[in-house]
RODO-2510 file (C-alpha; in nm, 4 decimals, decimal comma):
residues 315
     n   res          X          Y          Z
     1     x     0,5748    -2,7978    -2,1267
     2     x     0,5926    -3,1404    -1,9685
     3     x     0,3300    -3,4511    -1,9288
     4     x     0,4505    -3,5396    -1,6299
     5     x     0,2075    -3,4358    -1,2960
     6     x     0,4419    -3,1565    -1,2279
     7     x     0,4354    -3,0102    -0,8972
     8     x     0,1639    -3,0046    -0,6226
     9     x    -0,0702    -2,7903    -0,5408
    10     x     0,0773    -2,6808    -0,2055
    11     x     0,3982    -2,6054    -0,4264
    12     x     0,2574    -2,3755    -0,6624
    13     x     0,0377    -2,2339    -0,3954
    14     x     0,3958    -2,1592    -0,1882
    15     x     0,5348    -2,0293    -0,4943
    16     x     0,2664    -1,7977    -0,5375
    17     x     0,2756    -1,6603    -0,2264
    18     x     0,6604    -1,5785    -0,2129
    19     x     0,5938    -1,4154    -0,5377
    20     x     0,3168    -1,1966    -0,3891
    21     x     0,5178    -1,1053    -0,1290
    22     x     0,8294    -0,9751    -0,2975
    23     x     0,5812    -0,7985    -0,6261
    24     x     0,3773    -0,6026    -0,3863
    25     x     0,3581    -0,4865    -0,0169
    26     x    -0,0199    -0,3738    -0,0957
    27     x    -0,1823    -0,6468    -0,2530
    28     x     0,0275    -0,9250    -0,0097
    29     x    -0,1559    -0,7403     0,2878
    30     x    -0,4993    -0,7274     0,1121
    31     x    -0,4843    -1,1161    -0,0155
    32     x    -0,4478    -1,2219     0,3543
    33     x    -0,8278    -1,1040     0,4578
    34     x    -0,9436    -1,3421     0,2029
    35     x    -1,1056    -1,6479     0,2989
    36     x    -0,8297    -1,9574     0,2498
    37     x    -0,9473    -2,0691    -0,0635
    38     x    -0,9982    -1,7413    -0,2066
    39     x    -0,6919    -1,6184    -0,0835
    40     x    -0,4494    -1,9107    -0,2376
    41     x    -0,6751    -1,8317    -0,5897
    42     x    -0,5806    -1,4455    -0,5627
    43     x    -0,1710    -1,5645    -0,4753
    44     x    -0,2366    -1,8251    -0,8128
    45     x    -0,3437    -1,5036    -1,0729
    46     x    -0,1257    -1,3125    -0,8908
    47     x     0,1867    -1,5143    -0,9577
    48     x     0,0876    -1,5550    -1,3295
    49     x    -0,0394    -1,2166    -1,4042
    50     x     0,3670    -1,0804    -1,2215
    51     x     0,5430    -1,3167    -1,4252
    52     x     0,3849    -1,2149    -1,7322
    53     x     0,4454    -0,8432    -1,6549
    54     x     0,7952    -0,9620    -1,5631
    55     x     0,9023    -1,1076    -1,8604
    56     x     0,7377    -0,8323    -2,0914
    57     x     0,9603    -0,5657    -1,9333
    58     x     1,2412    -0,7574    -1,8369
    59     x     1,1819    -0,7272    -1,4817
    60     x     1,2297    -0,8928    -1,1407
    61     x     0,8731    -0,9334    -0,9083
    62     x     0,7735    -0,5684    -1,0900
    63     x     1,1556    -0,3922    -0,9891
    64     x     1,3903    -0,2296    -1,2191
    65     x     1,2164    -0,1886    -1,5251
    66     x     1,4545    -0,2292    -1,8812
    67     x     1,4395    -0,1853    -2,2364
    68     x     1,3565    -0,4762    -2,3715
    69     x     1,4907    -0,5755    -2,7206
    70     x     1,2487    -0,9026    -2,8087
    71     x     0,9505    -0,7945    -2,6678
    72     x     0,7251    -0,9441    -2,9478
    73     x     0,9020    -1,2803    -2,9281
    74     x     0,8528    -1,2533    -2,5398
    75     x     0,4847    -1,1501    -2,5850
    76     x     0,4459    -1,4646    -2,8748
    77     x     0,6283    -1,7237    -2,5907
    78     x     0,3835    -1,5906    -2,2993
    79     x     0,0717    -1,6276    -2,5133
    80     x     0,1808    -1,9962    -2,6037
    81     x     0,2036    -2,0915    -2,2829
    82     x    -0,1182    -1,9476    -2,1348
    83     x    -0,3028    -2,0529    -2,3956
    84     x    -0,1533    -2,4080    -2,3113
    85     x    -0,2306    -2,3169    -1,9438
    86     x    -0,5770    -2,2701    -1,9661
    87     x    -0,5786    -2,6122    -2,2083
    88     x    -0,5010    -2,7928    -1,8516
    89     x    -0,1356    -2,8958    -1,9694
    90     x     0,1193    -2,9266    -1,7104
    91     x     0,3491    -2,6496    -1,8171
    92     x     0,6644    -2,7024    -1,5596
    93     x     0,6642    -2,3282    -1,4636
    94     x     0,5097    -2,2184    -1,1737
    95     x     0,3268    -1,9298    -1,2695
    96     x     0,1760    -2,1133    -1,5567
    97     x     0,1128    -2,4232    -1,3652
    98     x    -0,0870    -2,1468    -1,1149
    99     x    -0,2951    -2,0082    -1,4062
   100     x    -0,3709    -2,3757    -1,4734
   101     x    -0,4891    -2,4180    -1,1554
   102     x    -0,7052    -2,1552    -1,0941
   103     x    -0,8761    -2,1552    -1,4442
   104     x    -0,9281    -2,5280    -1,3924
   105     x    -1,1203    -2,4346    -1,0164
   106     x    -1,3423    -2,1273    -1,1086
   107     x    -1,3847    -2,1285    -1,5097
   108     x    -1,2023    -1,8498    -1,5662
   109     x    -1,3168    -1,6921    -1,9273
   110     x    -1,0105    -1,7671    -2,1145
   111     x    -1,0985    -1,4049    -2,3063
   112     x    -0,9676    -1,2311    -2,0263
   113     x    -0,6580    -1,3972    -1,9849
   114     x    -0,5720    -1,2546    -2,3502
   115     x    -0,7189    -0,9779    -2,3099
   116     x    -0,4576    -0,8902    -2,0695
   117     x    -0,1394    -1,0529    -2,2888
   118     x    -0,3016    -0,7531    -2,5591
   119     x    -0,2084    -0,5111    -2,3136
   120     x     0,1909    -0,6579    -2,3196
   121     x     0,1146    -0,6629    -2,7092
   122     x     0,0503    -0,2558    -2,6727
   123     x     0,3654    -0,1712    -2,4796
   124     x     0,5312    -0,3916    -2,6960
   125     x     0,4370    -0,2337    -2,9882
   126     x     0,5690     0,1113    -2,8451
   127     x     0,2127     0,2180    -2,7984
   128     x     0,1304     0,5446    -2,6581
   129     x    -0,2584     0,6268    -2,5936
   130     x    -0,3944     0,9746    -2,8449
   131     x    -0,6999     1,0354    -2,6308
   132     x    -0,8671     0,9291    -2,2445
   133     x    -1,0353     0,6595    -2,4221
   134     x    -0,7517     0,5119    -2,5480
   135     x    -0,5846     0,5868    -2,2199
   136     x    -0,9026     0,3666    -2,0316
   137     x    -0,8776     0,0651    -2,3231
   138     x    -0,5128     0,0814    -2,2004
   139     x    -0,5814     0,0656    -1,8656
   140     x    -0,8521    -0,2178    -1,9003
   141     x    -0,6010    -0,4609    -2,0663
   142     x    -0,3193    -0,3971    -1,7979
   143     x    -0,5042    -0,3958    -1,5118
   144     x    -0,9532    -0,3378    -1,5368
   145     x    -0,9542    -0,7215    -1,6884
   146     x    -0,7628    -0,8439    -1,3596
   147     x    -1,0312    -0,6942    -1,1567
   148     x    -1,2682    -0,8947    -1,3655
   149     x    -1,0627    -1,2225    -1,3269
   150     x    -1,0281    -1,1496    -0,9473
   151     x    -1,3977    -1,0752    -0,8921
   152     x    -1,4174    -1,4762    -1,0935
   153     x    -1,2344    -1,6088    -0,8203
   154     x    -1,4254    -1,4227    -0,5324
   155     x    -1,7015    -1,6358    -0,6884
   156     x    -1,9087    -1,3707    -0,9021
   157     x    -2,0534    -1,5179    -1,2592
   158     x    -1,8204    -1,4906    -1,5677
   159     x    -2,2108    -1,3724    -1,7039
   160     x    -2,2430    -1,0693    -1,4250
   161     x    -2,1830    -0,8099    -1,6035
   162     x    -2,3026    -0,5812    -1,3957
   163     x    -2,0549    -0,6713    -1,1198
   164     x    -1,7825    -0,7283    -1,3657
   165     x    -1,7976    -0,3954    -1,4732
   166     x    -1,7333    -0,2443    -1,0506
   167     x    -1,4694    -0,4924    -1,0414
   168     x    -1,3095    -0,3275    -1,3703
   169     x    -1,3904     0,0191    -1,2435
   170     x    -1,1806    -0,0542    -0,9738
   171     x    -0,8675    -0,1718    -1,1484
   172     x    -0,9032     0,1060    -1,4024
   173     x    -0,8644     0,3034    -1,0335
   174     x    -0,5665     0,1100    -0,9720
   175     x    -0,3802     0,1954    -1,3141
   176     x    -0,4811     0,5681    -1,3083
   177     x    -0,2652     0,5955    -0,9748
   178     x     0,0129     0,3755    -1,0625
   179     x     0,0524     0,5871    -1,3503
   180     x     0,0127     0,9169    -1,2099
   181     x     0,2969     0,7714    -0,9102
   182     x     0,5025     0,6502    -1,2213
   183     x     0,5510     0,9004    -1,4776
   184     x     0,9277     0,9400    -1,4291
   185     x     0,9911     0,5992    -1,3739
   186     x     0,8062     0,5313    -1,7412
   187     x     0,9441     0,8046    -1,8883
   188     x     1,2868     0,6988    -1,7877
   189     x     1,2135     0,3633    -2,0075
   190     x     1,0638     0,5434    -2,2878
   191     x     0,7161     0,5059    -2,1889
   192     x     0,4524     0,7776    -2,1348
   193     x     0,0467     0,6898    -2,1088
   194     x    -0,0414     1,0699    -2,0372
   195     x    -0,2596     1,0868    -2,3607
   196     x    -0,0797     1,2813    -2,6391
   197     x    -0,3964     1,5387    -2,6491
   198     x    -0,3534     1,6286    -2,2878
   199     x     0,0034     1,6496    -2,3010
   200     x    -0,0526     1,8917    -2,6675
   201     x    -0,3237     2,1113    -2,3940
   202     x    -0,0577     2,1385    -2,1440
   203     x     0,2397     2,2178    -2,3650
   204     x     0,3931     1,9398    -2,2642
   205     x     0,6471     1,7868    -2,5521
   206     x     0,6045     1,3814    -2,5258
   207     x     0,9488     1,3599    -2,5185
   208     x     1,0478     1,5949    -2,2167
   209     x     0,7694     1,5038    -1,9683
   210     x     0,9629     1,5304    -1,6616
   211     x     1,1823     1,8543    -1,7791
   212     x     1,1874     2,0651    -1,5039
   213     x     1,0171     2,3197    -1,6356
   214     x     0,7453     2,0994    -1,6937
   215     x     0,6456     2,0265    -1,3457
   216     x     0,3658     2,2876    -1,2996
   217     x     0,1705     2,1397    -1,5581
   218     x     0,2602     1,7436    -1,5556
   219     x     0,1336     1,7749    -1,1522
   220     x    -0,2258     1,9357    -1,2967
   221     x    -0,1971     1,6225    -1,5405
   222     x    -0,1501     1,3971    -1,2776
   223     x    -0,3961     1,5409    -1,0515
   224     x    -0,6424     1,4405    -1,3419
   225     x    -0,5811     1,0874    -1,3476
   226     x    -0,5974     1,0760    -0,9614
   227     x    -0,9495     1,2536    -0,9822
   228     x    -1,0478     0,9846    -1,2907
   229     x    -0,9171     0,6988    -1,0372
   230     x    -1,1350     0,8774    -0,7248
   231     x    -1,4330     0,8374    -0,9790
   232     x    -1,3845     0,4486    -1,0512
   233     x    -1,3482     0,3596    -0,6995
   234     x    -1,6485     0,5591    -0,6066
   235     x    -1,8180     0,2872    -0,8804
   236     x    -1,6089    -0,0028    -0,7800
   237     x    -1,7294     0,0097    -0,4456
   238     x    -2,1237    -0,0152    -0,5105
   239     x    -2,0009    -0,3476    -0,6779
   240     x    -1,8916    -0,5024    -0,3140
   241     x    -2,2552    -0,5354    -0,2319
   242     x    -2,2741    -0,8699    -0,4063
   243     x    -1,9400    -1,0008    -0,2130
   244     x    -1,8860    -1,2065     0,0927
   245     x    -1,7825    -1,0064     0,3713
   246     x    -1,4164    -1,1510     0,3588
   247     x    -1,3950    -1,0385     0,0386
   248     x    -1,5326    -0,7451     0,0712
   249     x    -1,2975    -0,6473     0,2767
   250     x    -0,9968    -0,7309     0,1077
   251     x    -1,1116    -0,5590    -0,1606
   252     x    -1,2070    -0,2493     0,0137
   253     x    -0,8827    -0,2284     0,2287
   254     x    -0,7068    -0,2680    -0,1394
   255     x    -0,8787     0,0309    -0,2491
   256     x    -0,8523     0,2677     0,0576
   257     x    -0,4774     0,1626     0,0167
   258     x    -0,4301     0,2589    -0,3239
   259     x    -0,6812     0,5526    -0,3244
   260     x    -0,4096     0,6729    -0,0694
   261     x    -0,1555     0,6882    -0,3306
   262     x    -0,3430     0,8941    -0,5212
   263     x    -0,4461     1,1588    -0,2750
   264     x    -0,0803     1,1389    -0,2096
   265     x     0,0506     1,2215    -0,6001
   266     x    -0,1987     1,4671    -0,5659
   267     x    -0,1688     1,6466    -0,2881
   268     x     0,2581     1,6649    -0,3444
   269     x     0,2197     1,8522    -0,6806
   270     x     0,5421     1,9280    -0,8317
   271     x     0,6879     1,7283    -0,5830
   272     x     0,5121     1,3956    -0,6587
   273     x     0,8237     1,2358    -0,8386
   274     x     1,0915     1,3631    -0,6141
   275     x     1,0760     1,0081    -0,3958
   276     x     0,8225     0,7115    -0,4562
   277     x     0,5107     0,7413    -0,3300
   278     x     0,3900     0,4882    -0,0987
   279     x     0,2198     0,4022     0,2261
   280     x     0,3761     0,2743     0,5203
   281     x     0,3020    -0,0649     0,7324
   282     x     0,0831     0,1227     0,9965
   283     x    -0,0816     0,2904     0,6781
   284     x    -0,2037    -0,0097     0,5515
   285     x    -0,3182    -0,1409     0,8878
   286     x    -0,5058     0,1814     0,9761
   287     x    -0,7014     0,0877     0,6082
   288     x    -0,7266    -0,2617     0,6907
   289     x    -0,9409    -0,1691     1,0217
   290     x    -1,1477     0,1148     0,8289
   291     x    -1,2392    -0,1310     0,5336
   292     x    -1,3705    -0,3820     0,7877
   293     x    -1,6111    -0,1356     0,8827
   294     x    -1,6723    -0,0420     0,5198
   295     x    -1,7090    -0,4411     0,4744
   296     x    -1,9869    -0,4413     0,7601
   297     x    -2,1613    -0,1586     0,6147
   298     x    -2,1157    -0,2459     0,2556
   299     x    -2,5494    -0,3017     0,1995
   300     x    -2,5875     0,0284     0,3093
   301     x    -2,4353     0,1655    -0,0339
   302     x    -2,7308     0,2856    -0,2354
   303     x    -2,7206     0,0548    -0,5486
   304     x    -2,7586     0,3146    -0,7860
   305     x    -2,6930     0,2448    -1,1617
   306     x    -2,3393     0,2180    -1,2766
   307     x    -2,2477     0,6254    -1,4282
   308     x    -2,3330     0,5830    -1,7805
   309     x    -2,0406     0,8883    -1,7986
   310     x    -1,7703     0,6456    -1,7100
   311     x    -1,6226     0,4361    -1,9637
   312     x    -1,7044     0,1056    -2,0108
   313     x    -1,5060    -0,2278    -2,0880
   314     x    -1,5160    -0,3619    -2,3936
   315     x    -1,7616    -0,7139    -2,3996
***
């Protein structure tokens, strides 16, 4: 840390937006349908919420993952910085200095900026989820608590709970198909969130998850996280009712794009591990166009009660 005025806002803004583009393709061509300011804000958590992933897995911009000996000393040197962050000190590194910044412009509940660092703590900790609720606390420190900081800095109340929880749902979407895409590249670093109870229903020994002769059975397992994710998006998008349009869009093109890669584990079966999925440039333009028109027609949705089925995020 440093008391000097540290870099500009322009700067960390730049550096934010290099860092966006080089983490991910997806979320780099959602940000840009936000509104300026909103926009630089979503490049600002973006930048800090990378780095932190980054240094708890030893990784560059989300490539490459490793084993990483010192992950609780890691974990213990991100927290003390964040925590300084969200103080308003000057902390000399970008993606702290960006936290800093956009906690210091939209009041940003520091509660969910460690609720996410207790996610690190997890895989830290060698944690592996028993049941689908421990899989969907999982999911909400990695990834349903960014929805909720995101949905802070489209300019929804830190008190709306109600929208808090659609902007949740949706990142609890986005985990469910990153995970269901990344089973061998997790089990390849020793990591497997497929909840030891499914895996014990499917035969499946934790420690040969992508054996060959496991396929038939890991794609059924995958296909149920893509059909969990399918449900949470359904949810998440009722919540884009109380959004601008700008950001309604973003957010909806975000969601078409990775409800796409989904489908796509899906629909590939066995073969869903055989290459990375992903979706190409005129992909994600063809879902840019169709979530304008879900944007225009987003107070159309029937605002129907949240599914008292799905799980909910801890308060």
């Amino acid at each position: 840390m440093t008391s000097s005025a540290g870099p500009s806002r322009d700067a960390i803004v730049a550096t934010a937006h290099e860092s966006i583009a080089r983490g991910s393709k997806s979320f780099a061509a959602a940000s840009l349908l936000f509104d300026r300011r909103t926009r630089e804000r979503a490049w600002l958590l973006y930048a800090w919420c990378r780095a932190c992933d980054d240094i708890a897995d030893g990784q560059d911009h989300g490539h490459v993952m490793s084993v990483v000996e010192d992950a609780p000393a890691r974990i213990a040197a991100m927290a003390m910085l964040t925590d300084a962050a969200l103080a308003g000190d000057v902390i000399g590194v970008p993606a702290f200095d960006a936290l800093r910044l956009v906690a210091g412009e939209t009041g940003l509940p520091p509660r969910f900026a460690h609720d996410l660092i207790q996610g690190f703590r997890l895989d830290a900790d060698g944690w592996r989820p028993r049941t689908e609720d421990d899989l969907l606390r999982y999911c909400y420190h990695v990834a349903g608590v960014v929805g909720c900081m995101m949905a802070v800095i489209m300019g929804v109340s830190p008190d709306d709970d109600a929208v808090l929880d659609r902007a949740c749902d949706l990142g609890l979407a986005f985990q469910l198909a990153n995970i269901a895409r990344d089973l061998d590249e997790d089990a390849a670093a020793g990591r497997c969130y497929l909840p030891t109870d499914w895996l014990a229903e499917a035969g499946i020994a934790s420690d040969a998850v992508m054996a060959p002769a496991n396929r038939p059975a890991l794609a059924a397992l995958a296909r149920r996280l893509t059909t969990r994710a399918a449900q949470f998006e359904a949810s998440a998008r009722i919540g884009t009712r109380a959004l601008s349009f700008r950001s309604a869009w973003a957010v909806l093109a975000a969601a078409r794009i990775y409800g796409a890669i989904g489908r796509k584990v899906a629909e590939r079966g066995e073969r869903a591990w055989d290459a990375r999925v992903t979706t190409g440039k005129g992909e994600k333009l063809g879902f840019i166009v169709q979530a304008a028109i879900d944007a225009r027609q987003r107070l159309t949705i029937a605002a129907v009660p949240r599914d008292p089925g799905l799980w909910q995020r801890p308060r």
